[in-house]
C-alpha positions as CSV (number, residue, x, y, z in Angstrom):
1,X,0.6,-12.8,11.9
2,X,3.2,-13.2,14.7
3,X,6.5,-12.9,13.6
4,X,10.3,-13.4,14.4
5,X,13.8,-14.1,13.5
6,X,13.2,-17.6,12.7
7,X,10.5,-16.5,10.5
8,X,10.6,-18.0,6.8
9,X,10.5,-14.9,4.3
10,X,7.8,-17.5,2.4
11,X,5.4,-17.6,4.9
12,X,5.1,-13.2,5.3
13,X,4.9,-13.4,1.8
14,X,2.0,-16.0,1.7
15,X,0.2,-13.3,4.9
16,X,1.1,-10.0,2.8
17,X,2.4,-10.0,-0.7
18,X,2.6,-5.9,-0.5
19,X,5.5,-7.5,1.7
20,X,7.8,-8.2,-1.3
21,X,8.5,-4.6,-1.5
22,X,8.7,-3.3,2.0
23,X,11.7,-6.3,1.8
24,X,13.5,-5.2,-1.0
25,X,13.7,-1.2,0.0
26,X,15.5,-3.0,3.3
27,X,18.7,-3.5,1.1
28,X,19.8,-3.7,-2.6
29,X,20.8,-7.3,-1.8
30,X,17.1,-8.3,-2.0
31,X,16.6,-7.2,-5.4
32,X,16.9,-10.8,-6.7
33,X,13.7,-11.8,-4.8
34,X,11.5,-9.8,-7.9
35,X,12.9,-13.1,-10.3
36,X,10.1,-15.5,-9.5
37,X,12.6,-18.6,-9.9
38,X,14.6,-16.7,-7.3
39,X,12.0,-15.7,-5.0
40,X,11.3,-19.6,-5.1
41,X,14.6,-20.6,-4.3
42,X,15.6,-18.4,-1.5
43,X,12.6,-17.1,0.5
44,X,11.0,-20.7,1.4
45,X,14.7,-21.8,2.8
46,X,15.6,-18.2,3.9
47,X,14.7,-16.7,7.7
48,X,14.6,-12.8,8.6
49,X,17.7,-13.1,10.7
50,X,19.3,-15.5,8.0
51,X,18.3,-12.2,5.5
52,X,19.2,-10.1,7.9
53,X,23.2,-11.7,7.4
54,X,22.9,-11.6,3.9
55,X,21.6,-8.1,3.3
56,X,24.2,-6.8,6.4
57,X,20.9,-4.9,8.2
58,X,20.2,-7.0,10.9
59,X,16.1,-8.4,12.0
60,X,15.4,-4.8,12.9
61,X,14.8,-3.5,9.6
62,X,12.7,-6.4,8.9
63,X,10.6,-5.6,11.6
64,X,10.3,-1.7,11.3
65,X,9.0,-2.4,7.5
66,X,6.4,-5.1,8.3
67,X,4.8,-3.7,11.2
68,X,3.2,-1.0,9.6
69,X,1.8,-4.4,7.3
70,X,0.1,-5.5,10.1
71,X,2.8,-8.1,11.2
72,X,3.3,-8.5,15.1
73,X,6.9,-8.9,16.4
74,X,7.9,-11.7,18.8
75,X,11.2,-10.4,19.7
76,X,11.6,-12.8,22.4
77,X,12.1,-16.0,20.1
78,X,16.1,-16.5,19.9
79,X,17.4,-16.2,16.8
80,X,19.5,-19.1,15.1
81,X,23.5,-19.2,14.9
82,X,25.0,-16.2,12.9
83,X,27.7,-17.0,10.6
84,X,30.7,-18.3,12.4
85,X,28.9,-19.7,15.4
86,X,28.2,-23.3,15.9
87,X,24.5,-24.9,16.5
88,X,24.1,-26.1,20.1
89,X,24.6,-30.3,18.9
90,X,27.4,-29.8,17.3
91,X,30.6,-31.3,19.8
92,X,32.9,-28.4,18.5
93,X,36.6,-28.8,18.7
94,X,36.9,-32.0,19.1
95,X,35.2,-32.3,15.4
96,X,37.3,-32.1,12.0
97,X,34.8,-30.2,9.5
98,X,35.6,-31.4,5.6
99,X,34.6,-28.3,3.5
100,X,32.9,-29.3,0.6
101,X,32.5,-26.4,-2.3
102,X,30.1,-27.8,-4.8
103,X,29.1,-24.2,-6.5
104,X,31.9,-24.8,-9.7
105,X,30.1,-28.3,-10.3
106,X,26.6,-26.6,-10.0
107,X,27.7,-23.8,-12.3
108,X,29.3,-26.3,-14.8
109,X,25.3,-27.9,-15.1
110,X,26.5,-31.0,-12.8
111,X,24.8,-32.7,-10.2
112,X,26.7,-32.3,-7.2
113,X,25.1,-34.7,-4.6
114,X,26.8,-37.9,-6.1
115,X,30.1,-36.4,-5.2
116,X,28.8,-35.1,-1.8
117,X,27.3,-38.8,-1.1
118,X,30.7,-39.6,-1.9
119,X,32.6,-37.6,0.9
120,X,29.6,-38.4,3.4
121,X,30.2,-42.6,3.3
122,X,33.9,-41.7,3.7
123,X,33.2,-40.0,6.7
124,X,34.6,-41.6,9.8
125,X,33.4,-40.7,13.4
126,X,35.1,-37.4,15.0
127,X,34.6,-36.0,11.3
128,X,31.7,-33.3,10.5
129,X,30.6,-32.2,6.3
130,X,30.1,-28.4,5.5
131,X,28.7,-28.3,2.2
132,X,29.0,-24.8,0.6
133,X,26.4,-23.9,-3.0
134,X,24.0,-21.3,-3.2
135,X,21.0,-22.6,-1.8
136,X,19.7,-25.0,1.1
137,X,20.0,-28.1,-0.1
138,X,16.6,-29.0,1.3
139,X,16.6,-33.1,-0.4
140,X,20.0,-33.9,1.0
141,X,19.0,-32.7,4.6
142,X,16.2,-34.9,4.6
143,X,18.0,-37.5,2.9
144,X,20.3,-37.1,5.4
145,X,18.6,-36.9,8.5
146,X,17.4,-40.2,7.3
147,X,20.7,-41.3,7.9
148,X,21.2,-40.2,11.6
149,X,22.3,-36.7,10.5
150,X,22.1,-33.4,12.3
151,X,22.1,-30.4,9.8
152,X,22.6,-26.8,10.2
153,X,21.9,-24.0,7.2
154,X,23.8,-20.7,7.6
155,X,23.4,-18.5,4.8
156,X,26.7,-16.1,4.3
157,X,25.9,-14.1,0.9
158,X,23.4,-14.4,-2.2
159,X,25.7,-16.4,-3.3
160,X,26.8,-18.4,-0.6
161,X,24.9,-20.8,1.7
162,X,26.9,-23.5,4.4
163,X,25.2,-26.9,5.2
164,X,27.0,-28.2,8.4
165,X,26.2,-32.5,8.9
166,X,27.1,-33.8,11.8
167,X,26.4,-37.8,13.3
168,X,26.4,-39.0,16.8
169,X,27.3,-42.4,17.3
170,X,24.6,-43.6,18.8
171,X,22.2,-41.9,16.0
172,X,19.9,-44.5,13.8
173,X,20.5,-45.1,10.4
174,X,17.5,-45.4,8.1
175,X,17.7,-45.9,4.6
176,X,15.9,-43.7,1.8
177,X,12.8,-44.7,0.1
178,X,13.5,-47.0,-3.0
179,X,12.9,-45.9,-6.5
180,X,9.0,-47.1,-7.4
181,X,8.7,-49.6,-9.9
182,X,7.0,-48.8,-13.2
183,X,5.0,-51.9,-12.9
184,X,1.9,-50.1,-13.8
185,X,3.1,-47.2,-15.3
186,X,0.9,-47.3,-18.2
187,X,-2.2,-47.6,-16.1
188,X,-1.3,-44.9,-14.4
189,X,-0.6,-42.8,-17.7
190,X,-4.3,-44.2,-19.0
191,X,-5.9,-42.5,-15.8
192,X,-4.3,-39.2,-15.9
193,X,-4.1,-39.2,-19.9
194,X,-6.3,-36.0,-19.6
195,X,-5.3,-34.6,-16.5
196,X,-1.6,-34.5,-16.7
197,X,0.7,-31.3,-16.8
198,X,4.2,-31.4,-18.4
199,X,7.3,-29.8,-17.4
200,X,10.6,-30.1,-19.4
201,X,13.7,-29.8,-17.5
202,X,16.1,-31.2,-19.5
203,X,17.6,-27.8,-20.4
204,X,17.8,-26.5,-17.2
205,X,21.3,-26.0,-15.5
206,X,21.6,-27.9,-11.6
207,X,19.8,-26.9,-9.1
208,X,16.8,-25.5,-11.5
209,X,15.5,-28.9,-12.0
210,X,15.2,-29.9,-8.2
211,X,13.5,-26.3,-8.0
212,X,11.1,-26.4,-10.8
213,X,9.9,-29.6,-9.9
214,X,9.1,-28.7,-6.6
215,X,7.5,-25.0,-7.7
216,X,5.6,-26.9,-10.4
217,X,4.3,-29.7,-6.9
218,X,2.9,-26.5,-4.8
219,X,0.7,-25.2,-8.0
220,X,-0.8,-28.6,-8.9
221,X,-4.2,-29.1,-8.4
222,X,-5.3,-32.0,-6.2
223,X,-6.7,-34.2,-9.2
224,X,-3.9,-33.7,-11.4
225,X,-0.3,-35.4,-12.1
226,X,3.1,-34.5,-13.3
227,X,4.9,-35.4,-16.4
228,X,8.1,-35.0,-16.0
229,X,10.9,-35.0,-19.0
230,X,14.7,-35.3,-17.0
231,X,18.0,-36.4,-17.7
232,X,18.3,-38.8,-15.2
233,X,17.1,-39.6,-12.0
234,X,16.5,-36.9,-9.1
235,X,17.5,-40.1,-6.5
236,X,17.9,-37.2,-4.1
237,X,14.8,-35.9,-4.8
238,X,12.3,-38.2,-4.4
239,X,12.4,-38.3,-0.8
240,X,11.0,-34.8,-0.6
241,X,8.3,-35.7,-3.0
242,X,6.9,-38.5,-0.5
243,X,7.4,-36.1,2.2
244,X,5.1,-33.6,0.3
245,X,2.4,-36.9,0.4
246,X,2.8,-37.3,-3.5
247,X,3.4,-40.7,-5.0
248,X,5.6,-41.1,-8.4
249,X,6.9,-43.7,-10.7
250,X,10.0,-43.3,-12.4
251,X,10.6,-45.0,-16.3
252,X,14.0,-45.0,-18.0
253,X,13.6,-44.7,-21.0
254,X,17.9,-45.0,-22.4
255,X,20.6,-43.0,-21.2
256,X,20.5,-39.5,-20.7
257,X,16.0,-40.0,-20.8
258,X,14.0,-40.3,-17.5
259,X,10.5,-40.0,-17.9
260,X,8.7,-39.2,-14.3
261,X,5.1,-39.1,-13.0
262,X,3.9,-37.5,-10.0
263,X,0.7,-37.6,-8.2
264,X,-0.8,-37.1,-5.0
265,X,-1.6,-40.5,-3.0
């Protein structure tokens, strides 16, 4: 496998797995990528050079430990903007960024991206978001994008990631998908009554839903659905699901009970 700076730490882990721990001996920083829920999170958004920031070593030591994995080196491909440097779209000064820090409402067990929709329709042209949490907010980008929005991901610390969302004036606006009826919600039930798995994320604390939705999608085999139990609705969400080519139905079932199934379509 060829690699680079722009290369996704989830794709040399797919090639190698022995990979893991050539990448934590790189820095102490990487540690966290042993917790499964973790490893999920960070290395499918996270590039060498964007680790290379984090763990303060640079796309170097990345490529010193994986070569003797079998990796090849494209040293040639640029690497994207460190932190502090702008992406090559984005107008620059003549821009007023509105920081957004939504980690105390993910840490409090909140949704953030109502508030962050928010700030975005109040946006008026000349005015950019930078949306800071601890992960890529992968949904929102798309949902974004299907806006008109540009969208940059800089990732500072393990504990701190910026989203920068810029429009153009002359970008198209597209809407999201809708939410899809229910209509035959319990004909659907009747034909995956025996092939359904069921994941229960009720109890878990923003973004851990989004993530174990998603981790639960990539291990699902192709005849099955998902049953999923959830406090509301992931609107956010469900764009990445149809981008994934899976089809769902969402049921309400009272306040505070959202009953979603998932299948391939």
């Amino acid at each position: 496998m060829i690699i680079n700076a722009n290369t996704k730490i989830a794709a040399i882990l797919k090639q190698e797995p022995a990979a893991l721990e050539a990448i934590i001996s790189i820095s102490p920083r990487f540690e966290k990528l042993r917790n499964p829920l973790l490893r999920r999170l960070m290395a499918g958004r996270t590039s060498i050079a964007m680790a290379g920031n984090v763990g303060n070593c640079g796309v170097q030591a990345f490529f010193e430990k994986l070569q003797p994995l079998g990796f090849e080196v494209d040293e040639n491909m640029a690497a994207p903007p460190a932190p502090g440097q702008v992406p090559a779209w984005f107008p620059g000064a003549d821009v007023t960024v509105i920081n957004l820090d939504v980690r105390p409402i993910s840490a409090a067990g909140d949704d953030p991206l109502a508030i962050i929709m928010k700030v975005v329709k109040a946006l008026v042209p000349g005015q950019a978001l930078k949306v800071i949490n601890t992960f890529e907010p992968a949904p929102l980008i798309r949902l974004l994008k299907q806006q008109g929005y540009a969208a940059t991901v800089t990732v500072i610390s393990d504990n701190e990631v910026e989203t920068l969302f810029y429009k153009h004036a002359e970008t198209p606006h597209t809407e999201a998908g809708p939410i899809a009826p229910a209509g035959d919600w319990d004909a659907l039930m009747q034909a995956f009554e025996s092939r359904l798995r069921v994941l229960d994320v009720r109890g878990l604390a923003m973004p851990k839903p989004m993530l174990a939705i998603l981790e639960a999608l990539d291990a699902l085999p192709a005849d099955m659905a998902l049953f999923v139990y959830h406090k509301r609705v992931p609107v956010y969400l469900l764009p990445e699901i149809r981008q994934r080519k899976f089809d769902y139905r969402v049921k309400i079932m009272r306040a505070g009970a959202v009953h979603l199934l998932i299948f391939r379509n």
